[in-house]
C-alpha positions as CSV (number, residue, x, y, z in Angstrom):
1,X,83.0,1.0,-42.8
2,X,82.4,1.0,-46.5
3,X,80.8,3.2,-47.8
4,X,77.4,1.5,-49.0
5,X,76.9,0.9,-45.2
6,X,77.7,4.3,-44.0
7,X,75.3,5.7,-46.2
8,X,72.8,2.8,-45.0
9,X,73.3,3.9,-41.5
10,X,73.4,7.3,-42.0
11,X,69.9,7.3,-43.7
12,X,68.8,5.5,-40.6
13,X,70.2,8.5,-38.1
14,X,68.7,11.2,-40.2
15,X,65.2,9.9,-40.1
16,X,65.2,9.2,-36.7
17,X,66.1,12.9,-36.2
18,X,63.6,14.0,-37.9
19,X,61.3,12.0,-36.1
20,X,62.4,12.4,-32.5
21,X,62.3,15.6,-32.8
22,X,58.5,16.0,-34.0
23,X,58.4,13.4,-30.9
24,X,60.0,16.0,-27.9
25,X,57.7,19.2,-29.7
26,X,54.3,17.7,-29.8
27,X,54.1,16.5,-26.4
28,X,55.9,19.6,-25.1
29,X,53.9,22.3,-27.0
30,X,50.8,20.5,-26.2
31,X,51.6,21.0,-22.2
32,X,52.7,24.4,-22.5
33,X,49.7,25.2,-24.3
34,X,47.2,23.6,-22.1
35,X,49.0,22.7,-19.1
36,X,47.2,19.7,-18.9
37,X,48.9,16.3,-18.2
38,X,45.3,14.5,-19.2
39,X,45.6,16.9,-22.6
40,X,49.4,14.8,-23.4
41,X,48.3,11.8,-22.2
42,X,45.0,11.9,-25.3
43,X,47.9,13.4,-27.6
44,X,49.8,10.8,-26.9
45,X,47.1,8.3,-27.6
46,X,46.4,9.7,-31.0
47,X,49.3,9.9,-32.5
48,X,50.5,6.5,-31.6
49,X,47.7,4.2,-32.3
50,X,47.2,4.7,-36.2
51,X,51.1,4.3,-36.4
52,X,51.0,0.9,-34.2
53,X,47.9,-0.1,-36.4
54,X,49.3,0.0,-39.8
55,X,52.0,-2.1,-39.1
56,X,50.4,-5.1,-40.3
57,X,49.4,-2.9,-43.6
58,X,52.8,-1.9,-44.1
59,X,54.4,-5.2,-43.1
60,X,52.3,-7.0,-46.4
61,X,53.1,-4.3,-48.5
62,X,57.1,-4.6,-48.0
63,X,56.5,-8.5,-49.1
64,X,54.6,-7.2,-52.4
65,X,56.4,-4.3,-53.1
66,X,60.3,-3.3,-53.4
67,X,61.2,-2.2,-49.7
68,X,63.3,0.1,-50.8
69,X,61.1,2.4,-53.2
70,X,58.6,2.1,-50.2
71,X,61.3,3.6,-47.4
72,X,61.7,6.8,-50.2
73,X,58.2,7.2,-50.0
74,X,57.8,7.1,-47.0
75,X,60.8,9.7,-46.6
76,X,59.6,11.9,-49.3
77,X,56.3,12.0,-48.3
78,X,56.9,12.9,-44.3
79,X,59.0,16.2,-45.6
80,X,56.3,17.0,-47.6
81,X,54.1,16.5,-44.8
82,X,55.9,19.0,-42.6
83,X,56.6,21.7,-45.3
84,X,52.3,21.4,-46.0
85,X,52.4,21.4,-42.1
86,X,54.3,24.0,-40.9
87,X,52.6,26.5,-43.6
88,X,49.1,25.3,-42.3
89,X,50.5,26.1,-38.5
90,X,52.1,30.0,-40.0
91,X,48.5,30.5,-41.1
92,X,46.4,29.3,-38.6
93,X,48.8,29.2,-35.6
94,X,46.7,26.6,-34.7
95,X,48.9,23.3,-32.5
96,X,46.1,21.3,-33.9
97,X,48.0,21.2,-37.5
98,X,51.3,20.3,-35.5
99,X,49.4,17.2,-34.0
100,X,47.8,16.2,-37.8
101,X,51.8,16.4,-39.0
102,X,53.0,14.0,-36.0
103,X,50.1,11.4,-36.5
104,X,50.3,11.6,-40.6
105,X,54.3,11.3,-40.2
106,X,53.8,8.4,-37.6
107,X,52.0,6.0,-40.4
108,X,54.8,7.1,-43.1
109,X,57.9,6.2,-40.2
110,X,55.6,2.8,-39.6
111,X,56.2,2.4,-43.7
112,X,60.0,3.1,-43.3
113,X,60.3,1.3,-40.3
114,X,59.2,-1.9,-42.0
115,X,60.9,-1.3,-45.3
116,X,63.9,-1.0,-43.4
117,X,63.1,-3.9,-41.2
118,X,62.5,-5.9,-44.4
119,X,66.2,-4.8,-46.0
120,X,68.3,-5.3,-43.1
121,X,68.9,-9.2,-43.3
122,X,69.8,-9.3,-47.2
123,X,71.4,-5.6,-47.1
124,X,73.9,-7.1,-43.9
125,X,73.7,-10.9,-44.5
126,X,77.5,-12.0,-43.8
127,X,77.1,-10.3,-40.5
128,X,76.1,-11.5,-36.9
129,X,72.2,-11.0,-36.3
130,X,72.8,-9.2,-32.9
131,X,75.9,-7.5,-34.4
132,X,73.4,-5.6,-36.8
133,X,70.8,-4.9,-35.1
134,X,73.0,-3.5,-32.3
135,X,74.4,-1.3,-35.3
136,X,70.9,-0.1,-36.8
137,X,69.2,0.6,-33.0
138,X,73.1,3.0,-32.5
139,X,72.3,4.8,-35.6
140,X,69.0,4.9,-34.4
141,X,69.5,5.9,-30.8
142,X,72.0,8.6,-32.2
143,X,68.8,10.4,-33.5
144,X,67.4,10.4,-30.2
145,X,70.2,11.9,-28.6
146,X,70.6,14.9,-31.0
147,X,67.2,15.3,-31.6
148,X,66.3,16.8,-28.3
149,X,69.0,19.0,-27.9
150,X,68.3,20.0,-31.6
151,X,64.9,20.2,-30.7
152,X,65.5,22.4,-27.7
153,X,67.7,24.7,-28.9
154,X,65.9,25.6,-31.9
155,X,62.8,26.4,-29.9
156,X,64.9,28.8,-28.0
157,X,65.8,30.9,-30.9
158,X,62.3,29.7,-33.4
159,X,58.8,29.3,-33.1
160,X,58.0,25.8,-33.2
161,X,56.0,26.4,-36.8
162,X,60.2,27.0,-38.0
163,X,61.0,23.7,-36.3
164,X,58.3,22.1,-37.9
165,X,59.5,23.0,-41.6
166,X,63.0,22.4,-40.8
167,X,62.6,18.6,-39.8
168,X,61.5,18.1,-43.7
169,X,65.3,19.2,-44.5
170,X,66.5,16.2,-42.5
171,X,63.6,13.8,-43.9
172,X,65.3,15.0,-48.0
173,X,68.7,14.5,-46.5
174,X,67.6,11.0,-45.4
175,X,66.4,10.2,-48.8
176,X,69.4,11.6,-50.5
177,X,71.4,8.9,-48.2
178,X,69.4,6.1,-49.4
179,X,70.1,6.9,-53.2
180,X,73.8,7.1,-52.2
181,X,73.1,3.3,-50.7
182,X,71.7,2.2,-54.1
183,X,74.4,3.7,-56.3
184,X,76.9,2.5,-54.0
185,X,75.8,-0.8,-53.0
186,X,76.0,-4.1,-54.8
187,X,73.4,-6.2,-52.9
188,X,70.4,-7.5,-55.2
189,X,67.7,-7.2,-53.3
190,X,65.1,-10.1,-53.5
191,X,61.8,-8.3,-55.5
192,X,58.4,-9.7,-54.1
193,X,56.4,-9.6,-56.7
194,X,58.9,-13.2,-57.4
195,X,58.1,-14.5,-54.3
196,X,54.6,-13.4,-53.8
197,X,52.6,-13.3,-57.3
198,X,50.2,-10.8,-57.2
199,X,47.7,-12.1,-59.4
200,X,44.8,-13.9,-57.8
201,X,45.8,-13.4,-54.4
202,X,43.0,-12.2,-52.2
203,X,43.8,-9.3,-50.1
204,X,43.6,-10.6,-46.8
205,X,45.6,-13.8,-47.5
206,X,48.8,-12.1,-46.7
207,X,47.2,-11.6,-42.7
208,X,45.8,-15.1,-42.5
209,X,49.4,-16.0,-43.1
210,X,50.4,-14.3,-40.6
211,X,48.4,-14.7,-38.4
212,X,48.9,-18.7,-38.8
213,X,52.9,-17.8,-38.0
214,X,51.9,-16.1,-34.7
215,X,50.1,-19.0,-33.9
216,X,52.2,-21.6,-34.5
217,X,56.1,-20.9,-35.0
218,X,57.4,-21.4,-31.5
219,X,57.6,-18.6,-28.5
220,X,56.3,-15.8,-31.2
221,X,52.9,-15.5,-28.7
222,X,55.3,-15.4,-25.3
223,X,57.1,-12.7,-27.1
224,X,54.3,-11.2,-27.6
225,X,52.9,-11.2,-24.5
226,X,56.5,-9.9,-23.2
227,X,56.2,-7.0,-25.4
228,X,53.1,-6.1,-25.2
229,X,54.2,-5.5,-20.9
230,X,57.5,-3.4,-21.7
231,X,55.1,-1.1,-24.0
232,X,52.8,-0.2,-21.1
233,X,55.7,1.0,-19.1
234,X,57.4,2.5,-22.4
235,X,54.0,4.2,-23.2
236,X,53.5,5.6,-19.7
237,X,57.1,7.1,-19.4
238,X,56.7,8.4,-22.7
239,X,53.1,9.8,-22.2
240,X,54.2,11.3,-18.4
241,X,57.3,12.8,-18.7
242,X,56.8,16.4,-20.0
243,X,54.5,16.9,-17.9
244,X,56.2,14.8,-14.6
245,X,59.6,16.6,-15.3
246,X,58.1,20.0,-16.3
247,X,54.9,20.0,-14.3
248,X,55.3,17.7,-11.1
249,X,59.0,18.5,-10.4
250,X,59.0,22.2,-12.0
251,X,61.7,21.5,-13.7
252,X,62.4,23.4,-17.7
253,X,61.9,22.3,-21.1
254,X,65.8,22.2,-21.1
255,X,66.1,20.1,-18.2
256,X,63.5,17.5,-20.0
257,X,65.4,17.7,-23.0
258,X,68.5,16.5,-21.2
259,X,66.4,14.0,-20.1
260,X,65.6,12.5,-23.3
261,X,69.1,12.7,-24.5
262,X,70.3,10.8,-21.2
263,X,68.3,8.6,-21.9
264,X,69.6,7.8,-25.4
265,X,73.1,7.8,-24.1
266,X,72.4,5.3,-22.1
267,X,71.2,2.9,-24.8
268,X,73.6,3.3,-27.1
269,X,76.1,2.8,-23.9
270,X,74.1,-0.6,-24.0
271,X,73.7,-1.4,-27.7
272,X,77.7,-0.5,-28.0
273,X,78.2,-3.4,-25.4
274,X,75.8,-5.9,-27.2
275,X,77.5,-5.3,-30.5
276,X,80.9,-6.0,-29.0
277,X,79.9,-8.4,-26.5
278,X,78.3,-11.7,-27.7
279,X,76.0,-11.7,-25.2
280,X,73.5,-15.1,-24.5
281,X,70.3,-14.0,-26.1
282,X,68.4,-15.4,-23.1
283,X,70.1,-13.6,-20.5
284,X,69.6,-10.6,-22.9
285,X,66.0,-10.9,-22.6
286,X,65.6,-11.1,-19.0
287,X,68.1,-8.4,-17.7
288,X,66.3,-5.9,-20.0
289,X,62.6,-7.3,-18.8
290,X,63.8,-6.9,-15.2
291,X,65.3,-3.6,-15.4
292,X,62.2,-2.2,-17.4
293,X,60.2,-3.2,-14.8
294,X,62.2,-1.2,-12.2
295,X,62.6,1.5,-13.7
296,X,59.0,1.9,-13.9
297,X,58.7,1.7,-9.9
298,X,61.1,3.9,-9.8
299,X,59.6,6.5,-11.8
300,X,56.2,5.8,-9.8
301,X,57.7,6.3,-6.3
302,X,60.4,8.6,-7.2
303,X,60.4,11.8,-4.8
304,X,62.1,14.3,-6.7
305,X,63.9,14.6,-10.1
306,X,67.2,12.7,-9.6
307,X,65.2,9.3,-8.5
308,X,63.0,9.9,-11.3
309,X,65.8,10.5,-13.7
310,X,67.1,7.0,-12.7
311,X,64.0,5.2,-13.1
312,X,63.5,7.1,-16.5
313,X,67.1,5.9,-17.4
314,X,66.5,2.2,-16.9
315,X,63.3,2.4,-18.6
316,X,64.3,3.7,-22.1
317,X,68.1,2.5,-21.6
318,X,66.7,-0.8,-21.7
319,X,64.3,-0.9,-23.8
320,X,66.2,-1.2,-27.2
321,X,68.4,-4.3,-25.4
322,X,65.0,-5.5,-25.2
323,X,64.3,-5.0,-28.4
324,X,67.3,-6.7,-30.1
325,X,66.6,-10.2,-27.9
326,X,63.2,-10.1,-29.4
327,X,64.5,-9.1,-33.2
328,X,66.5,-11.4,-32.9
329,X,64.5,-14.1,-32.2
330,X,61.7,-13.1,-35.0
331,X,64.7,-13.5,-37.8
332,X,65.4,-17.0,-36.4
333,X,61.7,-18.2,-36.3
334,X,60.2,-15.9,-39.5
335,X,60.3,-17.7,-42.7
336,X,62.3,-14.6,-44.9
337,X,59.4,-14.9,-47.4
338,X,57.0,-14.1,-44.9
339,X,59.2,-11.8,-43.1
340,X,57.5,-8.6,-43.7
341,X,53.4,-9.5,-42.9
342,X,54.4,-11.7,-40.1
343,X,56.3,-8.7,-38.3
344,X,54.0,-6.4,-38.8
345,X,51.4,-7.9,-37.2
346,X,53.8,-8.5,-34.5
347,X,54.5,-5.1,-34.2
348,X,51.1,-3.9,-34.0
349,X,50.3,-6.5,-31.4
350,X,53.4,-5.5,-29.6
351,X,53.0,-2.5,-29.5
352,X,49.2,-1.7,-28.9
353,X,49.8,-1.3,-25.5
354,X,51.5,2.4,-25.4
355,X,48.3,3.8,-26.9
356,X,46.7,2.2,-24.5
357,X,49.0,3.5,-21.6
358,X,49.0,7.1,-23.4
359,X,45.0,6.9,-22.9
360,X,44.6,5.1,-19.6
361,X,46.7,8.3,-18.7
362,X,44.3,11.1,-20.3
363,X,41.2,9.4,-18.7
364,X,42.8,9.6,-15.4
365,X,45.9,11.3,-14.8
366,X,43.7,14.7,-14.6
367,X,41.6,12.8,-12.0
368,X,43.9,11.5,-9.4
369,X,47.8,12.1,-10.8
370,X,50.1,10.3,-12.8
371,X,52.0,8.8,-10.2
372,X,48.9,6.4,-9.7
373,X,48.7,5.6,-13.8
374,X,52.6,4.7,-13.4
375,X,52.0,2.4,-10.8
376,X,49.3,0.7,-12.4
377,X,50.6,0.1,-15.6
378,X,54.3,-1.1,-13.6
379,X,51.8,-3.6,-12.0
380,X,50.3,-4.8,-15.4
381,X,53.8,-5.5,-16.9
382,X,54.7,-7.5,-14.3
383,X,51.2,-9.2,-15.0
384,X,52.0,-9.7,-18.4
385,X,55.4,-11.0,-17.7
386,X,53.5,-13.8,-15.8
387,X,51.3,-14.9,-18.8
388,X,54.2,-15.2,-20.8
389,X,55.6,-17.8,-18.6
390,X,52.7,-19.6,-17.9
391,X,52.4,-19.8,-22.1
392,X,55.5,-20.9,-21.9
393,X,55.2,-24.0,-19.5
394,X,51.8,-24.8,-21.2
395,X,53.2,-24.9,-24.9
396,X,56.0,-27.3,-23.1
């Protein structure tokens, strides 16, 4: 691989770290210190919805503003977020600082997230859509595999106020790969401010344009819809494990840590087979819909931690298969120009939904258990999955 691309890729891995493993602590700490599923599932809820809600914020800035000074702002910024953080935390030993850090770091990753998203089809433009994308969610899903073990074993030996400042080392080495890109790299990237004058523009013109997109270019609303019902499920697993694995089947922070990482084994297992493979997009699509969905039953009705472990498997495995169908499909329906405010708002509509799970799961899981929230949010999935189609037959 040359090198431009390495470095690319590498920047890629060593954010996601970072993140992923402010991601396993803050749900973790936060159950150990309260021992209160409700308690993760409000965490959960907070730190998630302002980074699904800036999406469409971050998404018109990458269309006014050079993507790739915004992604080193965004990586600067979350280390110095975590240095201010984890000094706050030594002071205090309060957990509240850790959750501030995780919710102020989620808007930044949102900002890198879209810068990247933005780069990606003029940093890898003589390569196969699919092929890249499978690529980027590898490096990607490599963060989540170390991260937890990283994650784990570090808060065997540290306080997690050490792990806190050390994920800003990852976030500078992140940004340090990125410069290597540039210097490296001969791809001109396309600068906005060409495109899209500044001058005279109203500020919301870039969301009404947007918004028209979603609208009108074909099968963005079914995907959509389709999203929005994998990120209930997502959001649920994601809001419930700690404490189902730590809690309901007694098991140890270790063992949910393996957990984690099996479940980012298991998709890049999957994106290595969809970068190799050229797989029909539809068929894509509905093998990773269907096996969401049962893996969410699964984790409902599972009575003990192997069945659970399976469910949880097929869940996450599939999600980022999932993910590349509908990527995919937004590059071949986006204008490029428009690229950036158009899939933001996507993003934030797609993805309101694992706030909403993370909440639905603080209001209640304290009240009945979390078995009950699983099942209902499996149920609304499978709802949603049914709007889609009937959208589909009645823009037909």
């Amino acid at each position: 691989m040359r090198v431009d691309h390495t470095a690319f890729y590498a920047s890629l891995f060593l954010s996601r770290l970072a993140d992923q493993i402010l991601l396993f602590v803050v749900p973790l700490v936060v159950f150990q210190v309260t021992q209160s599923a409700a308690w993760s599932g409000v965490v959960f809820f907070a730190e998630t919805l302002p980074r699904f809600l800036s999406f469409p914020v971050c998404g018109a800035l990458c269309d006014r503003v050079s993507p790739f000074r915004l992604l080193r702002i965004s990586q600067m910024f979350r280390a110095t977020t975590c240095v201010l953080g984890a000094a706050a935390s030594g002071l205090t030993g309060n957990v509240a600082w850790l959750v501030a850090v995780s919710v102020v770091c989620g808007v930044l990753t949102t900002q890198g997230v879209m810068a990247r998203e933005v780069m990606l089809p003029q940093v890898f433009r003589e390569f196969r859509t699919e092929k890249v994308l499978a690529h980027a969610q590898i490096a990607d899903q490599l963060g989540m595999v170390l991260g937890p073990l990283l994650a784990a074993l570090a808060l065997d030996g540290w306080s997690w106020v050490v792990v806190l400042g050390a994920t800003a080392v990852l976030f500078l080495a992140a940004d340090t790969a990125m410069k290597i890109w540039r210097s490296a790299s001969s791809v001109e990237l396309v600068e906005p401010a060409l495109v899209h004058p500044i001058e005279g523009m109203h500020w919301l013109q870039p969301y009404r344009k947007a918004l028209v997109h979603v609208l009108h270019l074909p099968g963005l609303v079914q995907l959509i819809t389709l999203s929005a019902g994998v990120n209930l499920v997502i959001g649920v697993t994601l809001a419930t494990s700690a404490a189902m694995v730590t809690g309901t089947f007694h098991r140890s922070g270790n063992d949910y840590a393996a957990l984690q990482t099996g479940g980012a084994v298991a998709t890049v297992i999957i994106l290595l087979l969809i970068a190799r493979l050229s797989l029909p997009l539809r068929g894509m699509g509905l093998v990773s819909y269907g096996c969401i969905l049962l893996g969410g039953v699964a984790t409902a009705f599972s009575n003990g931690p192997l069945a659970y472990a399976i469910g949880f498997l097929m869940v996450i495995g599939f999600d980022k298969m999932f993910s590349v169908y509908i990527r995919t499909r937004r590059f071949q329906v986006i204008p490029t120009a428009d690229l950036g405010k158009t899939t933001g708002l996507i993003v934030m509509l797609n993805n309101l939904t694992q706030p909403v799970a993370g909440l639905v799961v603080g209001l209640f899981a304290g009240q009945a258990n979390a078995r009950g929230v699983i099942v209902a949010m499996t149920v609304g999935m499978a709802m949603l999955g049914g709007l889609a189609i009937f959208f589909g037959g009645m823009r037909k």
